[in-house]
C-alpha positions in Angstrom: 17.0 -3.9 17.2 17.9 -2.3 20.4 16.4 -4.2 23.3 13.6 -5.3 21.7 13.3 -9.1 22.0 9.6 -8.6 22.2 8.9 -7.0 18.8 5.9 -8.3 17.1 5.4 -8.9 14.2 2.7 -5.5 13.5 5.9 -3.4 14.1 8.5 -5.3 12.4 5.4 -5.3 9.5 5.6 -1.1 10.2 9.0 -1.4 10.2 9.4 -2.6 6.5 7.0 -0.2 5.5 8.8 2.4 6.8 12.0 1.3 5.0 9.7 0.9 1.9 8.9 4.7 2.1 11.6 6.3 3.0 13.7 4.4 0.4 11.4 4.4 -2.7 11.9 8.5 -3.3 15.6 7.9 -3.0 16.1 5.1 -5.5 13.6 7.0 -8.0 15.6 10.1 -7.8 19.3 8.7 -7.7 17.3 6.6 -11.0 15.9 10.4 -12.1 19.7 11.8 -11.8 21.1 9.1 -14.1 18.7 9.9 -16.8 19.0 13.6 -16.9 22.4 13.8 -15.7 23.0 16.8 -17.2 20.1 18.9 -16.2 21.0 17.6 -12.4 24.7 18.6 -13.0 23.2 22.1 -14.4 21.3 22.2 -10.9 24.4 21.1 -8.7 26.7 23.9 -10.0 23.9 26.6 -9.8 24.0 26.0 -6.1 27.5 25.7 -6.0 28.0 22.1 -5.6 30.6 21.1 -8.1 28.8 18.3 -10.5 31.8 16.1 -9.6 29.8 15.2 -6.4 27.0 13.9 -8.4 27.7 10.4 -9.0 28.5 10.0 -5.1 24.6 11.6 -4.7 23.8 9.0 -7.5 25.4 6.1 -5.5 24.3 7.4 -1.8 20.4 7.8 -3.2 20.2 4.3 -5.2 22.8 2.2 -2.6 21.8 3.2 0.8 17.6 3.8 -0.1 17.9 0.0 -1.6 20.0 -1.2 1.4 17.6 0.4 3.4 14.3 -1.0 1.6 15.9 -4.8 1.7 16.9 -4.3 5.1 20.9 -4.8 5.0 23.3 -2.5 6.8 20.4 -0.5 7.7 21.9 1.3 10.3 24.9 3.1 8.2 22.3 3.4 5.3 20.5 5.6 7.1 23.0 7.7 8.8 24.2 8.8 5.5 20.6 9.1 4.0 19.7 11.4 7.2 22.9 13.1 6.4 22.3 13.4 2.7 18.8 14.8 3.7 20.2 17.8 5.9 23.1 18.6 3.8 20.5 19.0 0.4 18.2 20.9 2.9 20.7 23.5 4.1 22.3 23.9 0.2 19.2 23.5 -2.0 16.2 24.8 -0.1 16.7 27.5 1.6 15.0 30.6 -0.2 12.0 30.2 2.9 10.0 32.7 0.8 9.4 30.4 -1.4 6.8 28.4 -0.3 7.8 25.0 -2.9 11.4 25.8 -1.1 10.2 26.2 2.3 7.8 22.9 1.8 11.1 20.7 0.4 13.4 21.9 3.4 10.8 20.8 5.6 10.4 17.4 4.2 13.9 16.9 4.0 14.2 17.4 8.0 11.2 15.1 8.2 13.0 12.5 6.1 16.4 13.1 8.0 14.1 12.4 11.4 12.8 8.8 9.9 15.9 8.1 9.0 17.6 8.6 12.4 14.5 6.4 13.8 15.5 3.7 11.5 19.5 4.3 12.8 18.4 3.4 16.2 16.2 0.6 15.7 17.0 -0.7 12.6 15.6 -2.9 10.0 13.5 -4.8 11.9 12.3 -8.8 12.2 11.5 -8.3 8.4 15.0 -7.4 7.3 17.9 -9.3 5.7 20.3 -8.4 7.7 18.2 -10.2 10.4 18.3 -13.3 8.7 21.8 -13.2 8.0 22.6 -12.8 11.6 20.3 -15.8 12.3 22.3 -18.1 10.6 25.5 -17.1 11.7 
């Protein structure tokens, strides 16, 4: 945590949930992506994304959104998830005048934003990585 010896336990506890959130979406999908590989290969190459990328997708979603929800390296995690989330924004979702599109670009910024909230103060008194630390 940046200078925050003082952190209580109610925002380490908001904290988690946080992580909780912004991870669960992220491990479903990268899960969703697995099993319909080839309909989310189909979607890559539509937008131009070569479906080459997709298992990196697959390994950023499920890694980093289940290093963020236990807590470890949650910094990095969520520099690339907050990168992730802008670079899908500006290549997926960007017909505005459609509203679904419009509504998914959006949450992807909002999501980005969390994510860079968790980059600066990380995981939290309710992370592993803070009990690593502790013992070393």
């Amino acid at each position: 945590m940046i200078n925050a010896p003082h952190e209580t336990n109610r925002q380490s506890g908001v904290l988690l949930v946080a992580r909780l959130l912004l991870a669960a979406i992220f491990v479903h999908d990268g899960f969703f992506k697995i099993a319909n590989y080839a309909a989310a290969a189909a979607y890559s190459r539509a937008f131009g994304v070569p479906d080459q990328l997709l298992p990196l997708a697959i390994v950023i979603e499920i890694g980093c959104g289940l290093l963020i929800a236990l807590g470890l390296y949650t910094r990095a995690a969520a520099v690339l998830l907050a990168g992730f989330c802008l670079f899908t924004a500006a290549v997926f979702h960007t017909k505005f005048g459609d509203r679904n599109q419009l509504i998914h670009f959006e949450k992807n910024l909002a999501m980005a934003g969390g994510f860079l909230v968790l980059a600066v103060w990380g995981g939290g008194r309710f992370a592993l990585e803070r009990l690593f630390r502790n013992r070393g």
